[in-house]
C-alpha positions in Angstrom: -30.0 23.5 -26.5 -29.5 20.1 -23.9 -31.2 17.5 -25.5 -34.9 18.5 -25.9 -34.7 21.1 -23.2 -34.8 25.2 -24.6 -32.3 27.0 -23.0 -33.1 29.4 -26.0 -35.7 29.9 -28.2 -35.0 31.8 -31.1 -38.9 33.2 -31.6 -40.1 36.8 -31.9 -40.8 38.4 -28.3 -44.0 37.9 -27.0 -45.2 40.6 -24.9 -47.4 40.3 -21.9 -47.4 38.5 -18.3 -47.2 35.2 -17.1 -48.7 33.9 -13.9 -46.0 31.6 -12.1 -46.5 29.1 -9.9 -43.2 29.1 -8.1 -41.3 26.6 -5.5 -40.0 27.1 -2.6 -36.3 27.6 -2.6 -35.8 29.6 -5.9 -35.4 33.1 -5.1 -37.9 35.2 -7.4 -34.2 36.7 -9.2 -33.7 32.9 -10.2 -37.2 32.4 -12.2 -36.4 35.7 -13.9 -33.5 34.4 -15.2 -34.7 31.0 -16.0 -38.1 32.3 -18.0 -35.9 34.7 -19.5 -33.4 31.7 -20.7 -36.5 29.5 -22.2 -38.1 32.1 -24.0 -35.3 33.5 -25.6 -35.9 37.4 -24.5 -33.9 40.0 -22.6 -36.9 42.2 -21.3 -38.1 40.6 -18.2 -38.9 41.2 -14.6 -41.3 40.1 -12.1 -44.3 41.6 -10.2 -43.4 41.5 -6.4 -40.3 39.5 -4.6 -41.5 36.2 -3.1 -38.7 34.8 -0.7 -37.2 32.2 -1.3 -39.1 29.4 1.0 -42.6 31.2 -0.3 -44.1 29.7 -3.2 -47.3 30.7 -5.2 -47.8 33.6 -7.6 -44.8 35.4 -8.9 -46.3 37.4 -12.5 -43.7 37.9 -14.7 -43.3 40.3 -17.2 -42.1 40.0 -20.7 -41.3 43.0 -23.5 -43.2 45.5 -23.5 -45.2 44.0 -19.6 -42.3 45.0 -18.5 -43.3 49.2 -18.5 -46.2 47.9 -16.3 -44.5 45.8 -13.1 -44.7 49.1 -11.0 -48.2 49.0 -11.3 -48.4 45.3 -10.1 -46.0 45.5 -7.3 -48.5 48.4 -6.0 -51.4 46.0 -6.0 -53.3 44.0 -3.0 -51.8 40.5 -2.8 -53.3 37.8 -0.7 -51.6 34.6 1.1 -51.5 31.9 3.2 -49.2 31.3 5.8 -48.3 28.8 9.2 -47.2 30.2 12.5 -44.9 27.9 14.9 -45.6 29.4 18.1 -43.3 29.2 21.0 -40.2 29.9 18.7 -38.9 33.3 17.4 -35.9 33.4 14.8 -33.5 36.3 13.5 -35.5 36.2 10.2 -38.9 35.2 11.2 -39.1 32.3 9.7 -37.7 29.1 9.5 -34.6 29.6 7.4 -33.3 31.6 10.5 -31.6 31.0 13.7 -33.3 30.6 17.2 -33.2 33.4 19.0 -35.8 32.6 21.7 -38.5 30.5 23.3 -41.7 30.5 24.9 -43.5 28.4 26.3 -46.8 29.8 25.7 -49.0 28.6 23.4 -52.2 30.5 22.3 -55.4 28.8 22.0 -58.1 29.3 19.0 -60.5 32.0 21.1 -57.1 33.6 22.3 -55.5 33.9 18.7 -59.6 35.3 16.8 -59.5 37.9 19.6 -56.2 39.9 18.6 -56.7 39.4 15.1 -58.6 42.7 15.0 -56.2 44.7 16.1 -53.5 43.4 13.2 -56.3 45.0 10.6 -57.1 48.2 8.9 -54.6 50.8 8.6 -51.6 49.7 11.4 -48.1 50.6 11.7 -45.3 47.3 11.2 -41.6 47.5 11.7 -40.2 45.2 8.6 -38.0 41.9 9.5 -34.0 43.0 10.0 -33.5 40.4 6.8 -35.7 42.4 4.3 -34.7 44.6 1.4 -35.6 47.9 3.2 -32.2 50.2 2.7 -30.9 51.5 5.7 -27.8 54.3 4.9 -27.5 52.9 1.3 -27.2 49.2 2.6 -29.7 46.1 2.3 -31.0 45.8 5.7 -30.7 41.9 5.4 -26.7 42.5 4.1 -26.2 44.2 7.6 -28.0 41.4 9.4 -26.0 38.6 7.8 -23.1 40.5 9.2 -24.6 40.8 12.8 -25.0 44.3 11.8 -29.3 44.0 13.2 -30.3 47.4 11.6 -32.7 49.6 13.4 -35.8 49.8 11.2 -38.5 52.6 11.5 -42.4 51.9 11.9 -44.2 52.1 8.6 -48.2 52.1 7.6 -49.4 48.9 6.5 -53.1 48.1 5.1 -54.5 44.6 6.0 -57.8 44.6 4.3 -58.4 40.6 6.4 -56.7 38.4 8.4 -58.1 35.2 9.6 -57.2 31.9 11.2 -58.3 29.0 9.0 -56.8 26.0 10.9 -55.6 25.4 14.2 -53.7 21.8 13.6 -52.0 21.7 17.0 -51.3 23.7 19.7 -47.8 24.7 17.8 -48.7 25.9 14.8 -51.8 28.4 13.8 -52.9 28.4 9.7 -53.9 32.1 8.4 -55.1 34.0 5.1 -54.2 37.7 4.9 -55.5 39.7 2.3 -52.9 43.2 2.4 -52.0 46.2 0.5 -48.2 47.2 -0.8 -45.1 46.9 1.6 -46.9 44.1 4.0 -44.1 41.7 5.6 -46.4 38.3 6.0 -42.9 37.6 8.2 -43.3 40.6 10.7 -47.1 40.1 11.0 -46.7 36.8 12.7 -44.1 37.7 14.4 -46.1 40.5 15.9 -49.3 39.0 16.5 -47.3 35.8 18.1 -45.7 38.8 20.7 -49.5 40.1 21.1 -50.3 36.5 22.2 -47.5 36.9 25.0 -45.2 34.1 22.6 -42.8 34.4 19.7 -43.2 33.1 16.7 -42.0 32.1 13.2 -43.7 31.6 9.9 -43.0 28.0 8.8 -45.2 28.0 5.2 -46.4 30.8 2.9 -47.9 31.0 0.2 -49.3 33.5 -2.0 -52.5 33.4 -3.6 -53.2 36.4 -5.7 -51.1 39.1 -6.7 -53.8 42.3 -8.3 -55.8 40.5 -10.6 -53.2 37.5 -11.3 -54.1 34.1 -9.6 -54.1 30.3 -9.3 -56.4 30.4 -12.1 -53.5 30.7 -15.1 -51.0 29.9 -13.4 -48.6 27.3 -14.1 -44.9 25.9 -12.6 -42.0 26.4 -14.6 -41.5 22.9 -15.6 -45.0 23.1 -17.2 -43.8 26.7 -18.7 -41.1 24.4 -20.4 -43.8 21.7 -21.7 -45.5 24.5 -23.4 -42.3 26.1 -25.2 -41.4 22.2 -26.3 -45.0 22.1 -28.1 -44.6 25.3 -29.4 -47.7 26.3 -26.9 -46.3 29.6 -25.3 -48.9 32.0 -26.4 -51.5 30.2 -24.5 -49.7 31.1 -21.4 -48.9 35.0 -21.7 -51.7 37.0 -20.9 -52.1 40.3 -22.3 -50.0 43.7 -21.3 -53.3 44.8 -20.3 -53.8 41.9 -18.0 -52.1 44.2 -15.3 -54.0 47.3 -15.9 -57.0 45.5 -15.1 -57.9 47.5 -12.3 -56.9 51.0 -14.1 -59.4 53.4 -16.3 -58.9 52.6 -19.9 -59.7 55.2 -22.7 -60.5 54.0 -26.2 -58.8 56.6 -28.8 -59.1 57.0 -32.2 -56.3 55.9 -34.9 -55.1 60.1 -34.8 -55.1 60.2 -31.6 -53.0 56.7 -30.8 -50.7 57.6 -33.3 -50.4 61.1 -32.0 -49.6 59.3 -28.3 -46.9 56.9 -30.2 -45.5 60.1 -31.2 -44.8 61.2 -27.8 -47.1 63.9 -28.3 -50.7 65.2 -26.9 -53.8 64.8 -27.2 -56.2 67.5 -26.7 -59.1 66.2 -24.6 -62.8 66.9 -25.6 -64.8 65.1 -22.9 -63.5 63.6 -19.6 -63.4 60.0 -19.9 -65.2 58.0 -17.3 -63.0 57.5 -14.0 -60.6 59.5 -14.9 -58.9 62.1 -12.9 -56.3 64.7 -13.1 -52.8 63.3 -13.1 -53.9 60.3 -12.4 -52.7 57.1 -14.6 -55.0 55.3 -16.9 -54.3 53.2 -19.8 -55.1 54.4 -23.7 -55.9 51.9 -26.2 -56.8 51.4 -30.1 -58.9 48.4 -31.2 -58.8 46.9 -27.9 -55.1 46.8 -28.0 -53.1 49.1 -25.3 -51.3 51.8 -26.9 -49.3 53.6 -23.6 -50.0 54.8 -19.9 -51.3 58.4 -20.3 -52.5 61.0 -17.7 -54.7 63.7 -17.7 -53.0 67.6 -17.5 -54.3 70.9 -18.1 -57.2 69.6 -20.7 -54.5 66.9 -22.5 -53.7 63.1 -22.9 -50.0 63.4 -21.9 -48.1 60.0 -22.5 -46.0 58.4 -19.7 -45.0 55.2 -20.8 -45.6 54.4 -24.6 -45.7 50.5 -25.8 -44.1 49.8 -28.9 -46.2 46.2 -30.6 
């Protein structure tokens, strides 16, 4: 320990989620690390790579949260982001190099009639420095070599996009609300080329991650005020926190120890919402005993949390 500052915290593992507020410049790897220093624990991971000029919601999982973070990275995320039109760079935004200029600049009637098209189920080619492996390499490894990687079309789901601010003819403010595997990066860049510019994103922000938001959120530095108070369990939210959005079937004491167990559980009546090898979440007393699925009449156990 530094002075009053907990680089480790000798406490028993909490297990759940918190909701971080991160900077810009700290790469999502870097808060990992750095939550997992104050608190003291080796299981933890995050829910969904910001980069490192984004700030906003990164969830981070600790323990047992941790059997849950693929579940999380699959969910809708929202953000807020700022266009520079007139200016396209090698990464899309502006950590990159210039790579060319227009003079063009879209006006507010111009930009709200192509934002339909950038909506619904479209197809979007991710940014050459993005973590997309191309022959076993990190696309962005290749790119920082001069290596650009060619990158195949993929399907995208943008549930909104609007324009919320128009500050100057340069720059053009936006809220997206998008499904798994959306590049915030490549959309401006491709609406900017739609708008017959280029384009980089110069801010972004994310606002919701699932059902994780602003709302208990807090920065890191405030994550350290808590440990100093001894005030940590205020801020981790529940395992179940990220299954939110999942079916969840109340068992019997049997039948969660059975689960624990590894083992089956014969099924007597289909629970509510819940369908053949699909995922739901079991639980005893309100508390979350492990991520099951339904088989050939059975509760079959995927991932079991040990409390």
């Amino acid at each position: 320990m530094n002075g009053s500052r907990p680089d480790v915290v000798a406490r028993p593992t909490p297990h759940g989620w918190l909701v971080i507020d991160k900077e810009g410049g700290m790469t999502s790897a870097a808060v990992v690390a750095r939550v997992r220093r104050l608190i003291g624990v080796k299981k933890v991971g995050h829910g969904g790579t910001l980069d490192p000029m984004a700030e906003g919601i990164l969830p981070i999982a600790i323990g047992e949260a941790t059997k849950t973070v693929s579940y999380v990275m699959d969910a809708d995320k929202a953000y807020r982001f700022t266009v520079r039109w007139g200016e396209g760079r090698d990464t899309d935004d502006a950590e990159g190099r210039v790579t060319a200029t227009s003079p063009v600049r879209p006006d507010r009637a111009e930009i709200e009639a192509a934002l339909p098209a950038f909506q619904g189920e479209i197809m979007q080619v991710p940014p050459h420095f993005s973590a997309i492996k191309v022959d076993g390499r990190r696309a962005y490894d290749l790119a920082r070599r001069d290596e650009m990687p060619t990158l195949s079309a993929r399907p995208i789901r943008v549930e909104r996009l609007s324009l919320v601010d128009s500050p100057d003819p340069d720059h053009g403010c936006f809220e997206v609300e998008c499904g798994k595997g959306t590049y915030v990066r490549a959309l401006a860049r491709d609406l900017a080329v739609a708008l017959g510019t280029v384009g980089h994103v110069t801010a972004l922000r994310r606002l919701r991650v699932g059902a994780f938001d602003s709302a208990t959120a807090l920065t890191l530095n405030a994550l350290e005020s808590r440990i100093v108070e001894g005030d940590l369990d205020r801020s981790v939210l529940s395992v179940a926190a990220a299954l939110s959005r999942m079916p969840a079937v109340e068992l019997d004491a049997g039948q969660a120890q059975r689960l624990k167990n590894g083992q089956m559980v014969p099924l007597i009546r289909r629970p509510a919402g819940v369908r053949d090898e699909e995922p739901f979440c079991t639980q005893f007393a309100g508390r979350p005993v492990a991520l099951a699925r339904l088989a050939g009449g059975e509760i079959r156990p995927i991932r079991v949390f040990n409390f």
